[in-house]
C-alpha positions as CSV (number, residue, x, y, z in Angstrom):
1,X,153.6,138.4,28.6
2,X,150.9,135.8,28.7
3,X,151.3,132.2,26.6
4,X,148.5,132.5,24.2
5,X,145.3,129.7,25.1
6,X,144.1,127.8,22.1
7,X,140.6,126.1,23.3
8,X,138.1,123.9,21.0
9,X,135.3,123.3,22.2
10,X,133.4,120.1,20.6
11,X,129.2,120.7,20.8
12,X,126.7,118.4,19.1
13,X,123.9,120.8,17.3
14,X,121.3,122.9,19.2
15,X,120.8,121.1,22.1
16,X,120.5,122.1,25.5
17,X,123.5,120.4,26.6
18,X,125.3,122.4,23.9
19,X,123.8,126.0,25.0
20,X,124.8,124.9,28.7
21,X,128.6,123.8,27.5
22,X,129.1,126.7,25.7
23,X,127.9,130.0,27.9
24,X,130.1,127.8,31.0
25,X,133.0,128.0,28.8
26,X,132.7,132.0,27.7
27,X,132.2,132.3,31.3
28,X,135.1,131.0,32.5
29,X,137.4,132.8,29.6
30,X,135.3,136.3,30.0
31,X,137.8,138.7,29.8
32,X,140.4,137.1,28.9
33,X,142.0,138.2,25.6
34,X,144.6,135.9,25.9
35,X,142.3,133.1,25.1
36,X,141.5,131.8,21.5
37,X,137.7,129.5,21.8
38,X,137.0,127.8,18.8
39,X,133.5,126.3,18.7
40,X,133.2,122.9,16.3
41,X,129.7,121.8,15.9
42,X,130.6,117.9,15.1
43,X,126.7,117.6,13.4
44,X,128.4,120.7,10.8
45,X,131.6,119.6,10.5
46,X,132.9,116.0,11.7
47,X,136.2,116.0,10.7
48,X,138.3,118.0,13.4
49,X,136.3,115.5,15.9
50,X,137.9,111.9,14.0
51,X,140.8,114.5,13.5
52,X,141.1,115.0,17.7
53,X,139.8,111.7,18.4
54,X,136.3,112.9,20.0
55,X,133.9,110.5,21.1
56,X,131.7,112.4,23.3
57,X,130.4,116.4,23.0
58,X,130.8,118.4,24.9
59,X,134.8,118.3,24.9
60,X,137.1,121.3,25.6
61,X,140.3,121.1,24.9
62,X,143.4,123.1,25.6
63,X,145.9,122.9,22.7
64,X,148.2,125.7,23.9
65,X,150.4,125.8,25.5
66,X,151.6,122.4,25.7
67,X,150.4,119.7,27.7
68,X,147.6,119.4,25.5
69,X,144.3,118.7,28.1
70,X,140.9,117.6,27.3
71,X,137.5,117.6,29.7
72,X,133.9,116.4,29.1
73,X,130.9,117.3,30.5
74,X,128.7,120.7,30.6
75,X,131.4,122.5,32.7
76,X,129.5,123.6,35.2
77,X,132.0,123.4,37.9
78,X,134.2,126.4,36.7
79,X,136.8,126.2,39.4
80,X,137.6,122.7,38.4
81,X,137.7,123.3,35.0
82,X,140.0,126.5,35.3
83,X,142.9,124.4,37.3
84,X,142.4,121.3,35.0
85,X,142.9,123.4,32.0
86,X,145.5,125.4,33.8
87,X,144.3,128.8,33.3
């Protein structure tokens, strides 16, 4: 059996940036039901960011399993992302 992935993924509002971050992300956990992606809009709801210590949206990070990882950026470069993450 597969460790269960617990991702956040930090996006400021509407923007473009944010759209980008986020259909990068469900494309790189398409498919994958062993992956939990919880979206935190920081302009909705700042406290999990000053709670996770994030300074700058877009930031994914993995909480499970353990080592916690975080990345920043649109994610564009899936293949990077997946082997930083560990996926």
């Amino acid at each position: 059996m597969m460790d269960k992935f617990i991702l956040k993924l930090f996006i400021s509002g509407d923007t473009n940036r944010s759209k980008r971050a986020l259909q990068n992300v469900r494309k790189i956990i398409e498919g994958k039901e062993y992956i939990q992606l919880d979206v935190i809009d920081v302009l909705e709801d700042s406290e999990p960011a000053e709670t996770y210590k994030v300074l700058a949206t877009p930031t994914l990070i993995k909480f499970e399993p353990p080592p916690a990882r975080r990345v920043v950026g649109d994610f564009r470069d899936t293949d990077k992302i997946i082997n930083f993450l560990q996926l």
